[in-house]
mmCIF file of the N, C-alpha and C atoms, coordinates in Angstrom:
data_MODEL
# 
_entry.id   MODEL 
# 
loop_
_atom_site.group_PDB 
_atom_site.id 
_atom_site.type_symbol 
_atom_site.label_atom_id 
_atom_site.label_alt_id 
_atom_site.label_comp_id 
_atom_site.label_asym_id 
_atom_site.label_entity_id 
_atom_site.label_seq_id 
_atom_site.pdbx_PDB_ins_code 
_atom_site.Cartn_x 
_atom_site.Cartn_y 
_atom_site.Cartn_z 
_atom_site.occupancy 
_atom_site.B_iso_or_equiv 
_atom_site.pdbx_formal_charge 
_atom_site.auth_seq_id 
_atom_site.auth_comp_id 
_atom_site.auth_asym_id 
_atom_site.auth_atom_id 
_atom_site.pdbx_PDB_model_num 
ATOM 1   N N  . UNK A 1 1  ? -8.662  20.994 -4.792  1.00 0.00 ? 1  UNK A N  1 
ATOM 2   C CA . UNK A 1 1  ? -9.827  20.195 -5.047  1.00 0.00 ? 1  UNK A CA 1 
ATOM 3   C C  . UNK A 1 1  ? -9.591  18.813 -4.466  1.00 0.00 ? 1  UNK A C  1 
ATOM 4   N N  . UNK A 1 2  ? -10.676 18.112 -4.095  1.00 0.00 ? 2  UNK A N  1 
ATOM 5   C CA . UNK A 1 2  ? -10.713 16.864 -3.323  1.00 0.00 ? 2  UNK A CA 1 
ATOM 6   C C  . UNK A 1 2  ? -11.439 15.639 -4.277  1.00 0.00 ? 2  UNK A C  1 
ATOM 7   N N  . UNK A 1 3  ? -10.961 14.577 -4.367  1.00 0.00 ? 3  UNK A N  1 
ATOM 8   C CA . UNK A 1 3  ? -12.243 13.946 -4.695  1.00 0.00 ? 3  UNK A CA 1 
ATOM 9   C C  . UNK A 1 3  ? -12.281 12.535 -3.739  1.00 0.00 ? 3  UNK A C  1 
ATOM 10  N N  . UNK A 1 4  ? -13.568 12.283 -3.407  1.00 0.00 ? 4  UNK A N  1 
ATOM 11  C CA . UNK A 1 4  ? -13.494 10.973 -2.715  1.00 0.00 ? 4  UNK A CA 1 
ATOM 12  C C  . UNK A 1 4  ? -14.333 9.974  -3.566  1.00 0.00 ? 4  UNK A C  1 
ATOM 13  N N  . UNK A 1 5  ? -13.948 8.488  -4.106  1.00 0.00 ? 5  UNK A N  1 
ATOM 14  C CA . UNK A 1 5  ? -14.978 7.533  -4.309  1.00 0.00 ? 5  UNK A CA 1 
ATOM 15  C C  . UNK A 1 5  ? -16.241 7.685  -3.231  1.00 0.00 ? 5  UNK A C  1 
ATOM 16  N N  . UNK A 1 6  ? -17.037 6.772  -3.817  1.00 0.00 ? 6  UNK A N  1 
ATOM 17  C CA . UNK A 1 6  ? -17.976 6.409  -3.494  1.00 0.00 ? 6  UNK A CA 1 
ATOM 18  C C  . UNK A 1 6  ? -18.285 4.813  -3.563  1.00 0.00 ? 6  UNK A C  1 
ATOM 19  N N  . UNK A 1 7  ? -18.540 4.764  -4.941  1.00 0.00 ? 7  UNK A N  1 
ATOM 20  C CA . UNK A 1 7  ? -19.029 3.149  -5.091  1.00 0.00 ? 7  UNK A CA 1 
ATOM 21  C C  . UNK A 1 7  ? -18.194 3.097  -6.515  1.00 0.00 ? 7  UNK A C  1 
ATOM 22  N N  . UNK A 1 8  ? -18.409 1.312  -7.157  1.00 0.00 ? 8  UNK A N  1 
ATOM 23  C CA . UNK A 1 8  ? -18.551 1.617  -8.121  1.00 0.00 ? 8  UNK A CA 1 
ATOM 24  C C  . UNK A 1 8  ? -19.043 0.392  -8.739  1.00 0.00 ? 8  UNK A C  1 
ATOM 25  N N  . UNK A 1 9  ? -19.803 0.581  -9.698  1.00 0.00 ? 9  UNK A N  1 
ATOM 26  C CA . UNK A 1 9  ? -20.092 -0.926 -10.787 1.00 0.00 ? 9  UNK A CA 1 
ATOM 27  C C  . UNK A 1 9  ? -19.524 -1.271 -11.820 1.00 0.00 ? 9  UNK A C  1 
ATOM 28  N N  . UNK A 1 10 ? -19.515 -2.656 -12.219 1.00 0.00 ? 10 UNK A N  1 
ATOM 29  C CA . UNK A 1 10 ? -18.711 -2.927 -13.429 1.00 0.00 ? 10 UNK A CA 1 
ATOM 30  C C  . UNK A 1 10 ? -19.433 -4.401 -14.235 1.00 0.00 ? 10 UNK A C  1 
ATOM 31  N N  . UNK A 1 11 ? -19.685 -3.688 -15.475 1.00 0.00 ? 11 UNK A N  1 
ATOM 32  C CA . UNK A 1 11 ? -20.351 -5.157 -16.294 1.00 0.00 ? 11 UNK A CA 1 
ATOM 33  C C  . UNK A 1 11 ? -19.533 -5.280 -18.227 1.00 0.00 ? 11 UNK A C  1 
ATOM 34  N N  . UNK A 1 12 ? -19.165 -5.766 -18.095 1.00 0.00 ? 12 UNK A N  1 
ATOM 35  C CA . UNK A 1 12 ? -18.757 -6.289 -19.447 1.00 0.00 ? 12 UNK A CA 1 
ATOM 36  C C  . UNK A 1 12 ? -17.389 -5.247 -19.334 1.00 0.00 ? 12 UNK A C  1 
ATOM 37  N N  . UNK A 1 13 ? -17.131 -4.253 -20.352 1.00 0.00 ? 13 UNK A N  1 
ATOM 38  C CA . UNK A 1 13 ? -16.377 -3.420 -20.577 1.00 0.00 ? 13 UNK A CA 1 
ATOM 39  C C  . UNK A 1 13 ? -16.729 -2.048 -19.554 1.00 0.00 ? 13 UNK A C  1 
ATOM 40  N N  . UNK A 1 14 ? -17.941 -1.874 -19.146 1.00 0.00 ? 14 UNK A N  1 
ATOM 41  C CA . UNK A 1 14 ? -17.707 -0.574 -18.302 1.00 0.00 ? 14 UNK A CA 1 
ATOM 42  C C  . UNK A 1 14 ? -18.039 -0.883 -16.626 1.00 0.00 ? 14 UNK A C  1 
ATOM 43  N N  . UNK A 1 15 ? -17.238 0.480  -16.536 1.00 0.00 ? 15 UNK A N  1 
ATOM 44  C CA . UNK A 1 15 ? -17.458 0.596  -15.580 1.00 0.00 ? 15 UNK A CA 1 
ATOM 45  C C  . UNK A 1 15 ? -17.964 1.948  -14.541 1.00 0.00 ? 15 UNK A C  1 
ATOM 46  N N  . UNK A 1 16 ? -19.066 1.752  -13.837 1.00 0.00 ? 16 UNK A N  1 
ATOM 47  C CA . UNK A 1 16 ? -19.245 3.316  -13.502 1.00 0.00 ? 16 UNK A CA 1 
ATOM 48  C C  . UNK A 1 16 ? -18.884 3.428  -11.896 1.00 0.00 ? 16 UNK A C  1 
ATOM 49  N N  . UNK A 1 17 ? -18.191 4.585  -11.847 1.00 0.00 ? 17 UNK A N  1 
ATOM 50  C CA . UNK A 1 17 ? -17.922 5.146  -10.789 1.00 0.00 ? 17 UNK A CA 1 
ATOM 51  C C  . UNK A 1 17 ? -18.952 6.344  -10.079 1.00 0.00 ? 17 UNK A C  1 
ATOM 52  N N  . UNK A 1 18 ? -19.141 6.104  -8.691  1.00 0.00 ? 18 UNK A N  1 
ATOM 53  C CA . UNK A 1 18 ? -19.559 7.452  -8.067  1.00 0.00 ? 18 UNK A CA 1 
ATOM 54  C C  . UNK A 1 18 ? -19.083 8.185  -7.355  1.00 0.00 ? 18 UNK A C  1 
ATOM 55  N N  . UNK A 1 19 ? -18.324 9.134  -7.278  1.00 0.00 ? 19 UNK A N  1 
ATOM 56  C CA . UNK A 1 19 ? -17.922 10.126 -6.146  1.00 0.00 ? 19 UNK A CA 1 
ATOM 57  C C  . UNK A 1 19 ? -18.223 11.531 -5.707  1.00 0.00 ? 19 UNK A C  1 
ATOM 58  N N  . UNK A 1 20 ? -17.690 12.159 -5.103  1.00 0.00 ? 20 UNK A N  1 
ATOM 59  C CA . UNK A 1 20 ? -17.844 13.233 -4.325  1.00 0.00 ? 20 UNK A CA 1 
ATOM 60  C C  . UNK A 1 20 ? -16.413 14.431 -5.024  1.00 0.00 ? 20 UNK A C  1 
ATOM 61  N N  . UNK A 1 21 ? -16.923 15.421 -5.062  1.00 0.00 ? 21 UNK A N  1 
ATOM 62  C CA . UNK A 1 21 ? -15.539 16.336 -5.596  1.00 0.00 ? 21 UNK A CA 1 
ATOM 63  C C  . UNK A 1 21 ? -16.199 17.493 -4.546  1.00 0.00 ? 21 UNK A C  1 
ATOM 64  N N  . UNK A 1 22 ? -14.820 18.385 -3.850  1.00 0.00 ? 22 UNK A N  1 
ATOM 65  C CA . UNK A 1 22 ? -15.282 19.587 -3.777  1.00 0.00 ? 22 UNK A CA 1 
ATOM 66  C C  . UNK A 1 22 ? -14.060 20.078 -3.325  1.00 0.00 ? 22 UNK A C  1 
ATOM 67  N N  . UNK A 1 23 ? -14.249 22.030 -3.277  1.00 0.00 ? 23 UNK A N  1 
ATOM 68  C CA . UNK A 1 23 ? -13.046 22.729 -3.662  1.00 0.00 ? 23 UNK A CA 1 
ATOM 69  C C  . UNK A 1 23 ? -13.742 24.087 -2.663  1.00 0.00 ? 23 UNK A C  1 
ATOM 70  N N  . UNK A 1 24 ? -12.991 24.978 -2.743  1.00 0.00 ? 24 UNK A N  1 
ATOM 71  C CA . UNK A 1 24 ? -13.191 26.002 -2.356  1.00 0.00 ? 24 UNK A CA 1 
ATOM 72  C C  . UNK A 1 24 ? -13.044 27.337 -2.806  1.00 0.00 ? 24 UNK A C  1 
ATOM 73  N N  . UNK A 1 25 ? -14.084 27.698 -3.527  1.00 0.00 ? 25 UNK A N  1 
ATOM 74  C CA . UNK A 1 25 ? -13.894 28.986 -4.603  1.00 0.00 ? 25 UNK A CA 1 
ATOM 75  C C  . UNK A 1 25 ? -13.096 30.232 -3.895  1.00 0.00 ? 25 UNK A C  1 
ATOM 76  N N  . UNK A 1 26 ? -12.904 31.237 -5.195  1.00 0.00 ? 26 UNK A N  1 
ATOM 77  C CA . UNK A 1 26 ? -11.786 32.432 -4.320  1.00 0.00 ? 26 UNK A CA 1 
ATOM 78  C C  . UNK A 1 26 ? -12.544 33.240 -3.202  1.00 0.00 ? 26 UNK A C  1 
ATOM 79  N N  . UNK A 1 27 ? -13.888 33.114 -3.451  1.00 0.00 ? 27 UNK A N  1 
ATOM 80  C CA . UNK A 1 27 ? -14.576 34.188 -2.381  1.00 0.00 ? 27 UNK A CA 1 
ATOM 81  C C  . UNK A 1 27 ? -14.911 33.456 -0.941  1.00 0.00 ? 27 UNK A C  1 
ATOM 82  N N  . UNK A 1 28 ? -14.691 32.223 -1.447  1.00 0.00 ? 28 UNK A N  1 
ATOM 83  C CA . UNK A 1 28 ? -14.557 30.790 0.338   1.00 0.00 ? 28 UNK A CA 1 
ATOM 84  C C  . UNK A 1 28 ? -15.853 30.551 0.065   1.00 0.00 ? 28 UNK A C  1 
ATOM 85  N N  . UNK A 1 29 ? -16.412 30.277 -0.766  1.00 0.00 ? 29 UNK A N  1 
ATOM 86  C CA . UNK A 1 29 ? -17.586 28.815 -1.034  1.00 0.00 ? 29 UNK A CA 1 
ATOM 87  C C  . UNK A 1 29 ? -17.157 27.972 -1.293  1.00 0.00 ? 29 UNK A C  1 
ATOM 88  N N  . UNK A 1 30 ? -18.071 27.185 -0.273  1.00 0.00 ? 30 UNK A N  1 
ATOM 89  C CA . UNK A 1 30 ? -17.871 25.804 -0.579  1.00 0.00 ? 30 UNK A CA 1 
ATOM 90  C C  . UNK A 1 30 ? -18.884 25.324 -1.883  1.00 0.00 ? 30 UNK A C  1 
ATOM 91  N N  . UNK A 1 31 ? -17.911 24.106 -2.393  1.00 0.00 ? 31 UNK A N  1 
ATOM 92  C CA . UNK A 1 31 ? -18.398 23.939 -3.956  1.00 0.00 ? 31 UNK A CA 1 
ATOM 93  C C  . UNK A 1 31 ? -18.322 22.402 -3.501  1.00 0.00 ? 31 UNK A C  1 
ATOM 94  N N  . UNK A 1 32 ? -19.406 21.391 -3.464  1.00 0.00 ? 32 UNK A N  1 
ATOM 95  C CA . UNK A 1 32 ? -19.053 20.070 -2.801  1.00 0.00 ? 32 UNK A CA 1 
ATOM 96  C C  . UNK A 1 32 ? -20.215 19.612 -3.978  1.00 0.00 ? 32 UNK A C  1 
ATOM 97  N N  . UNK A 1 33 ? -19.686 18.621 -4.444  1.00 0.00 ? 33 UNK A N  1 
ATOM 98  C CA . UNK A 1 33 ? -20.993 18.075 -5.573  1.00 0.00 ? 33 UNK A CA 1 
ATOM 99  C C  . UNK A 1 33 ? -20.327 16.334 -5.915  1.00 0.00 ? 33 UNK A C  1 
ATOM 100 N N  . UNK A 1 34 ? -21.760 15.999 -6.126  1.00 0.00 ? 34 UNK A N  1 
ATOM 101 C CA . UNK A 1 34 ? -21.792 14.046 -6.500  1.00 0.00 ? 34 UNK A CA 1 
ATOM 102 C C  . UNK A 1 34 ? -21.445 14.052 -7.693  1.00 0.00 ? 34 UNK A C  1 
ATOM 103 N N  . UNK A 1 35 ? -20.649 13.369 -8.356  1.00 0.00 ? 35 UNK A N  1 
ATOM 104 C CA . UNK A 1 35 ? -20.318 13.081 -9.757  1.00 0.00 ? 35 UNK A CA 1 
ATOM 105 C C  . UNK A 1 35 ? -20.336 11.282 -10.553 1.00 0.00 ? 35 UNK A C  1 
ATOM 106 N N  . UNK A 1 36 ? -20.843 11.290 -11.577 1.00 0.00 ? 36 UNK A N  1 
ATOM 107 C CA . UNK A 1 36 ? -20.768 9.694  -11.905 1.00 0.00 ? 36 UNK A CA 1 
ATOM 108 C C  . UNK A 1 36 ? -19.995 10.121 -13.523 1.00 0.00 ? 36 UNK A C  1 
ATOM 109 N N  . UNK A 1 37 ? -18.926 8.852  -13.681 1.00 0.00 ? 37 UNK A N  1 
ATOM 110 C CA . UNK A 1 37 ? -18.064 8.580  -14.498 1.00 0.00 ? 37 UNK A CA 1 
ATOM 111 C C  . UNK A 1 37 ? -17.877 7.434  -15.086 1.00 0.00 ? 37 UNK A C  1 
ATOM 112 N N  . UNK A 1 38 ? -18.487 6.802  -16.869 1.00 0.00 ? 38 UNK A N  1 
ATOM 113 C CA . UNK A 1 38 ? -18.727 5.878  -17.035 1.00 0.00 ? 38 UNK A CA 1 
ATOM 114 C C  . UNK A 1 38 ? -17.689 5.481  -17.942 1.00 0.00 ? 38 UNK A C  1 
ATOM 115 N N  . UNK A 1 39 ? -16.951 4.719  -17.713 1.00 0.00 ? 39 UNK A N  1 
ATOM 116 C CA . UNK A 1 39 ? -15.809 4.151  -18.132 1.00 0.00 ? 39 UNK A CA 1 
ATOM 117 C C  . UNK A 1 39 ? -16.025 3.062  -18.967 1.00 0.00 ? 39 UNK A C  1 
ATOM 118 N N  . UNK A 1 40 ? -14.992 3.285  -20.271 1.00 0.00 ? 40 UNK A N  1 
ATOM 119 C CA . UNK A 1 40 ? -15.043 1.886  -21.368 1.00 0.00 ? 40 UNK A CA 1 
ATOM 120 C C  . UNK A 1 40 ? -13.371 1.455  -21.053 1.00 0.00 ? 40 UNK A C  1 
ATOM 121 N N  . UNK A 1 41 ? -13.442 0.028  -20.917 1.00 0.00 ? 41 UNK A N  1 
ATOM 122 C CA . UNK A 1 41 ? -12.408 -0.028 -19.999 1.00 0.00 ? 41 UNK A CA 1 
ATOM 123 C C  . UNK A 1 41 ? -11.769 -1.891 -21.412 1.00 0.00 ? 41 UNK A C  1 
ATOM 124 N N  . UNK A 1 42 ? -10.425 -1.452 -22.421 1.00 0.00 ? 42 UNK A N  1 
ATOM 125 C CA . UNK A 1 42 ? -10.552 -2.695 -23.645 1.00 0.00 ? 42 UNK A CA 1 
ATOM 126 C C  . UNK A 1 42 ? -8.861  -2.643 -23.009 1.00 0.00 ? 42 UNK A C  1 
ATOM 127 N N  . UNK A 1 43 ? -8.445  -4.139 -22.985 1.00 0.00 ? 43 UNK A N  1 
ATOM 128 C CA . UNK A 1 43 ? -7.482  -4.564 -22.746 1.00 0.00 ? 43 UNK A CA 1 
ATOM 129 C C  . UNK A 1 43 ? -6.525  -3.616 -21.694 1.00 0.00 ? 43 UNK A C  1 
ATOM 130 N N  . UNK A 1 44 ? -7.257  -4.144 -20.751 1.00 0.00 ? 44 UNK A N  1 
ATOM 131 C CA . UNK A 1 44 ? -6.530  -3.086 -19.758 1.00 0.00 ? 44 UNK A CA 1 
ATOM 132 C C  . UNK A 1 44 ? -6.769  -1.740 -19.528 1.00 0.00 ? 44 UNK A C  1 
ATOM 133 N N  . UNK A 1 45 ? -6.832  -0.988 -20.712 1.00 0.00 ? 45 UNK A N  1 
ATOM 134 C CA . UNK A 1 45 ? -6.662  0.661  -20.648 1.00 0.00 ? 45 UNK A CA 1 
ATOM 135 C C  . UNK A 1 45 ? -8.207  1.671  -20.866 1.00 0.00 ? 45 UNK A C  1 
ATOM 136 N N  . UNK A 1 46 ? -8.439  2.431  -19.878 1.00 0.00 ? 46 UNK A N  1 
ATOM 137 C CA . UNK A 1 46 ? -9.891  2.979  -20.327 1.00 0.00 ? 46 UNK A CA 1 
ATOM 138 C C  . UNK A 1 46 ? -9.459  3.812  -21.641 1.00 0.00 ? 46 UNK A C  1 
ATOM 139 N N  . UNK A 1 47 ? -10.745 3.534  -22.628 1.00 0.00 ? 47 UNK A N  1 
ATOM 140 C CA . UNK A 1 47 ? -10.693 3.962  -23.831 1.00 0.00 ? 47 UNK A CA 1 
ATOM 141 C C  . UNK A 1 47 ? -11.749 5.187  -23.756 1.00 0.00 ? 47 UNK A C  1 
ATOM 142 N N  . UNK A 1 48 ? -12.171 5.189  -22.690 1.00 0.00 ? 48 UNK A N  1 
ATOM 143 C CA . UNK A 1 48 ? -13.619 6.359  -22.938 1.00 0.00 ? 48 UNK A CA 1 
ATOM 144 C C  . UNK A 1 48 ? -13.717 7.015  -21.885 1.00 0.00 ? 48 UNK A C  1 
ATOM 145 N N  . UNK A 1 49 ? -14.171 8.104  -21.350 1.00 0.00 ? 49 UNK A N  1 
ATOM 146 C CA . UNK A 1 49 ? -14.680 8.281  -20.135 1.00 0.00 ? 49 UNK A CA 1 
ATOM 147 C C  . UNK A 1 49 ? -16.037 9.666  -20.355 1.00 0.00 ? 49 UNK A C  1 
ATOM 148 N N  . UNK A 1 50 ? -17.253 9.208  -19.838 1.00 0.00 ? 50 UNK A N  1 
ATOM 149 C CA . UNK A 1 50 ? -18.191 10.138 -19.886 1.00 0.00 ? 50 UNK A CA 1 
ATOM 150 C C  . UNK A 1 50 ? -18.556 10.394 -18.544 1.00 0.00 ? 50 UNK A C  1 
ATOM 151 N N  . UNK A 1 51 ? -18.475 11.859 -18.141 1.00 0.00 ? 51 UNK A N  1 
ATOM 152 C CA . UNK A 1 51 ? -18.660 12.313 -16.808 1.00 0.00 ? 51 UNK A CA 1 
ATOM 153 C C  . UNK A 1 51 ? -20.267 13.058 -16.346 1.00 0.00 ? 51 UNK A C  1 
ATOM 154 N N  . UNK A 1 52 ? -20.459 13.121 -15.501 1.00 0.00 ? 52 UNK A N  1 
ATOM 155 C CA . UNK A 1 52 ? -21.924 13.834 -15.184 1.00 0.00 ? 52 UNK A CA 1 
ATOM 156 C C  . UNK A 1 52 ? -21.313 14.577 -13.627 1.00 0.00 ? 52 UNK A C  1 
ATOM 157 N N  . UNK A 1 53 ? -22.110 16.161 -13.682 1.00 0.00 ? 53 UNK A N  1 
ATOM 158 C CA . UNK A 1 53 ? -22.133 16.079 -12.776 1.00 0.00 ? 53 UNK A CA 1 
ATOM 159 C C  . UNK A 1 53 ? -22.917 17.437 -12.344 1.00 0.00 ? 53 UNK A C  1 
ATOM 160 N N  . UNK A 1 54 ? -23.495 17.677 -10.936 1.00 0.00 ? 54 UNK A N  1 
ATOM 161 C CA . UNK A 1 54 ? -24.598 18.597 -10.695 1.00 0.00 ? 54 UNK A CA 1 
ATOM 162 C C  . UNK A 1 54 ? -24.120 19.867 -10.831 1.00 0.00 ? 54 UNK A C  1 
ATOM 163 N N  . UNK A 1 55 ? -24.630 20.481 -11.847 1.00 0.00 ? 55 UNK A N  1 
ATOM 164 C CA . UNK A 1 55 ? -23.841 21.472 -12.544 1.00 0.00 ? 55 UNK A CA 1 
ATOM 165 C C  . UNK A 1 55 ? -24.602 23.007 -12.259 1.00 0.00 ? 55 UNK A C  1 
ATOM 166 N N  . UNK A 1 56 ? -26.195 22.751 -12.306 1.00 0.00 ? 56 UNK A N  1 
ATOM 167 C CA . UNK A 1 56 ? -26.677 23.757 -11.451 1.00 0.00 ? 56 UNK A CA 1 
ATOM 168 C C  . UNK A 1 56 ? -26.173 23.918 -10.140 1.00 0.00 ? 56 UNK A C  1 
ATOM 169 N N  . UNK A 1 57 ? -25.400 23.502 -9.288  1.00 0.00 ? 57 UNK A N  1 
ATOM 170 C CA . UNK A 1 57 ? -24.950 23.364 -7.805  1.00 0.00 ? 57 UNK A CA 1 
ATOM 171 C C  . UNK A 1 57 ? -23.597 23.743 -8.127  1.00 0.00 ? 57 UNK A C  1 
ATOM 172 N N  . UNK A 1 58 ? -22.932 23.697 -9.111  1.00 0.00 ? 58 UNK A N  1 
ATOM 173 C CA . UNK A 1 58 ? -21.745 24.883 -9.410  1.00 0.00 ? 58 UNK A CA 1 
ATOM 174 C C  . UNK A 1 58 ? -21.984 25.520 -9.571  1.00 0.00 ? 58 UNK A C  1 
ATOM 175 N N  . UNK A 1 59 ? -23.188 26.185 -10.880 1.00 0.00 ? 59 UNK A N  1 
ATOM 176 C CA . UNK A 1 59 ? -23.270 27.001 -11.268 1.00 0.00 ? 59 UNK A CA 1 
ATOM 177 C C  . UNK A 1 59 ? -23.588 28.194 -10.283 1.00 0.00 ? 59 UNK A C  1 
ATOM 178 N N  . UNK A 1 60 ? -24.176 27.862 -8.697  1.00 0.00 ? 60 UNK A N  1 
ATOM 179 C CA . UNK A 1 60 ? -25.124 28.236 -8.487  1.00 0.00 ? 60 UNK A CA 1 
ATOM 180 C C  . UNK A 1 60 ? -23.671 29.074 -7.430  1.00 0.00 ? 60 UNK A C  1 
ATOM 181 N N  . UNK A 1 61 ? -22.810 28.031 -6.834  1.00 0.00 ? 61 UNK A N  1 
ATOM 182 C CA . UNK A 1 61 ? -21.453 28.390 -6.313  1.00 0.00 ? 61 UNK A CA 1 
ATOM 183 C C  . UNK A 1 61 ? -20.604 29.698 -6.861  1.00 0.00 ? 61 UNK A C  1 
ATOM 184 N N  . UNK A 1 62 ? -20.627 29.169 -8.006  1.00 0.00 ? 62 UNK A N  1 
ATOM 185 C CA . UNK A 1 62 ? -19.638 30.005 -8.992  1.00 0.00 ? 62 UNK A CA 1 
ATOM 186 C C  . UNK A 1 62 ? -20.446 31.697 -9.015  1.00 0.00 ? 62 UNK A C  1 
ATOM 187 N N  . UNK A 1 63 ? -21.563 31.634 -9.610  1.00 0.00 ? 63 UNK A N  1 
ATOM 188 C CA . UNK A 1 63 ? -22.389 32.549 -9.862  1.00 0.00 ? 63 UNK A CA 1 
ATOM 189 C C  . UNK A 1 63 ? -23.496 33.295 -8.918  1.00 0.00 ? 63 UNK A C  1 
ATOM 190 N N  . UNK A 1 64 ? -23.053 33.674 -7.725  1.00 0.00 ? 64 UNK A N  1 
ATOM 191 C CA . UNK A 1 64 ? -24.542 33.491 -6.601  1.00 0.00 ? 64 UNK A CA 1 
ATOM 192 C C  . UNK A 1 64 ? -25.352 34.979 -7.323  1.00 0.00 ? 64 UNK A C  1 
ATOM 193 N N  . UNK A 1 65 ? -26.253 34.401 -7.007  1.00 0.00 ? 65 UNK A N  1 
ATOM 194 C CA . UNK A 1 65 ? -27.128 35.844 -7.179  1.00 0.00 ? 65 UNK A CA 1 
ATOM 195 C C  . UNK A 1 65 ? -27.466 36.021 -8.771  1.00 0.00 ? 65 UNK A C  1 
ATOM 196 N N  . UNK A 1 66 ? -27.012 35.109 -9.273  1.00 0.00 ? 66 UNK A N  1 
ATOM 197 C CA . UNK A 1 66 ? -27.518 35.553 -10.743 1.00 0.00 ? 66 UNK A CA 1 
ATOM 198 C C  . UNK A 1 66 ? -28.946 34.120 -10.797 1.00 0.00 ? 66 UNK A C  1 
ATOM 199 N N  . UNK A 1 67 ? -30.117 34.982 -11.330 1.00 0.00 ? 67 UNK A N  1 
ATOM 200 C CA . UNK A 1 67 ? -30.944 33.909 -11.640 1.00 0.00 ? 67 UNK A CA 1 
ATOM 201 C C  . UNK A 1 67 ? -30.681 32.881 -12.004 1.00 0.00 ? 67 UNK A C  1 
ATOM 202 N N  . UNK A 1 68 ? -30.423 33.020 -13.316 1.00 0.00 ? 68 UNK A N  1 
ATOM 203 C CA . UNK A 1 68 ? -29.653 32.143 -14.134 1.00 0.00 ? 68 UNK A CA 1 
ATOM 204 C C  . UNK A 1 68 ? -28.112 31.046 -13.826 1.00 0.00 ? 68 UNK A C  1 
ATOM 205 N N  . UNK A 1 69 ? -27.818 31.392 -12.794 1.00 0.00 ? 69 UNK A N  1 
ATOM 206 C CA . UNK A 1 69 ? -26.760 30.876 -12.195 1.00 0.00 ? 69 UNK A CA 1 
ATOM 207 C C  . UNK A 1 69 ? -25.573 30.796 -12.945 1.00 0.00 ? 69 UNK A C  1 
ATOM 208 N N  . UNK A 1 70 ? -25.580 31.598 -14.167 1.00 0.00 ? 70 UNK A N  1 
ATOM 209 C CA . UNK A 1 70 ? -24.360 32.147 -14.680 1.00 0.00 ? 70 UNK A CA 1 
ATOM 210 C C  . UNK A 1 70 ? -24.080 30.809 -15.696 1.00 0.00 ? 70 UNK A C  1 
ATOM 211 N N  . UNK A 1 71 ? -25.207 30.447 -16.764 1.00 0.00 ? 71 UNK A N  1 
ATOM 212 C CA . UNK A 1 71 ? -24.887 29.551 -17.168 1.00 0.00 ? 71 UNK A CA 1 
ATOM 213 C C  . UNK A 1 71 ? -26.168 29.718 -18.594 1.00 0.00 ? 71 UNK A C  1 
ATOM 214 N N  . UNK A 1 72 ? -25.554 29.759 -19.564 1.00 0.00 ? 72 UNK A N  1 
ATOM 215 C CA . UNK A 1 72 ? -26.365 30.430 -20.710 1.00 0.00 ? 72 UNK A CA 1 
ATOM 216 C C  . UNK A 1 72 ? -26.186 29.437 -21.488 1.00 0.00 ? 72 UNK A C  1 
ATOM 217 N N  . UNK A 1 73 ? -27.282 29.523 -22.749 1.00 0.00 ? 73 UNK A N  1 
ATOM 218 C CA . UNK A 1 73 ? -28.014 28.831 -23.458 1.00 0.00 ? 73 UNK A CA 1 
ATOM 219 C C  . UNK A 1 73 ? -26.963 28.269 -24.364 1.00 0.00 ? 73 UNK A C  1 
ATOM 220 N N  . UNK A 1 74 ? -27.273 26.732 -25.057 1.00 0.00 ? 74 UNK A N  1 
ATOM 221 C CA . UNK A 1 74 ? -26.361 26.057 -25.930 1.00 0.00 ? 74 UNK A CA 1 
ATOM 222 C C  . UNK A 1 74 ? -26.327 27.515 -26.914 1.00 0.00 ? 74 UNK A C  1 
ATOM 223 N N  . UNK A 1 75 ? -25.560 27.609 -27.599 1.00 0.00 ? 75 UNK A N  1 
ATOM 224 C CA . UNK A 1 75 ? -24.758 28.430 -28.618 1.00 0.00 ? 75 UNK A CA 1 
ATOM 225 C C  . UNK A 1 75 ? -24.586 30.181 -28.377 1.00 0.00 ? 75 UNK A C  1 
ATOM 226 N N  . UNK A 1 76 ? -25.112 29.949 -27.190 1.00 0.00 ? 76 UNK A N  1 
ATOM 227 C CA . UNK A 1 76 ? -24.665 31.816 -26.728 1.00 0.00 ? 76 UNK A CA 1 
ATOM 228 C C  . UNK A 1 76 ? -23.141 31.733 -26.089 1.00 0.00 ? 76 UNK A C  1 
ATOM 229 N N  . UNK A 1 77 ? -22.685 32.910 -27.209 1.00 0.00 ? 77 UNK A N  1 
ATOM 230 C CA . UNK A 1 77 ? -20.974 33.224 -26.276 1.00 0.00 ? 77 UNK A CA 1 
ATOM 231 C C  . UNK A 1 77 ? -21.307 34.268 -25.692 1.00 0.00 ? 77 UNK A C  1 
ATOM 232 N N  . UNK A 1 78 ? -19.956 34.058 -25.061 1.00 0.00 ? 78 UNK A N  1 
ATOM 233 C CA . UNK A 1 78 ? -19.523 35.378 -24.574 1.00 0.00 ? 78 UNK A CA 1 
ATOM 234 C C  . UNK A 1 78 ? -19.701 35.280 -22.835 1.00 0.00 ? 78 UNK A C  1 
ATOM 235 N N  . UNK A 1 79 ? -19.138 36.488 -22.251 1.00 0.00 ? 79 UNK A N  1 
ATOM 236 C CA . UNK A 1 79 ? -18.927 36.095 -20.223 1.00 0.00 ? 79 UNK A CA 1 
ATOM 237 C C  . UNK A 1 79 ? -20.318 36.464 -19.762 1.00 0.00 ? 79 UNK A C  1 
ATOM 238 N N  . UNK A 1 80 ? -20.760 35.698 -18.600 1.00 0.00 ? 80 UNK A N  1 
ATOM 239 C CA . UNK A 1 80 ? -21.378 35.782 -17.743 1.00 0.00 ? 80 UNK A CA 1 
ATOM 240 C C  . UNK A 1 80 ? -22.336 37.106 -17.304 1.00 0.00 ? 80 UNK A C  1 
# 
C-alpha cells in the first residue's frame, strides 16, 4: 500500500490532512482512493484521529459485480 499527502490545514488544535492511498488487490485491481484525516493534536502528541474515506470505490474494488458492492447494512453480520 502507498500513501501520498496531499495538502493539509491546521487551526487551533486540529489539523486536517488530505491524501491519496492505493494498493493492489490479489486479483490486480487497482484500489487508488482520496482520504481526509482530522487530527486533535494537545501538547505535542495527536490525541484523536478521525478518518474518511471513499468507501463505495473500495467496496466496489474489493467486491466487483456485486450490486451492492459487498457492503451490508449497519447491524447485519456475517460474509459477503
Amino acid at each position: 500500500m502507498r500513501t501520498d499527502p496531499v495538502g493539509t490545514i491546521a487551526e487551533d488544535d486540529r489539523v486536517v490532512a488530505e491524501g491519496t492511498a492505493g494498493a493492489t488487490t490479489v486479483t490486480g485491481a487497482a484500489c487508488d482512493n482520496r482520504r481526509i484525516g482530522v487530527r486533535t493534536v494537545r501538547d505535542g502528541r495527536i490525541t484523536s484521529v478521525v478518518a474518511y474515506a471513499g468507501t463505495h470505490h473500495v467496496a466496489e474494488t474489493l467486491f466487483p459485480g456485486r450490486e451492492d458492492g459487498g457492503v451490508q447494512p449497519e447491524g447485519v453480520t456475517g460474509g459477503p
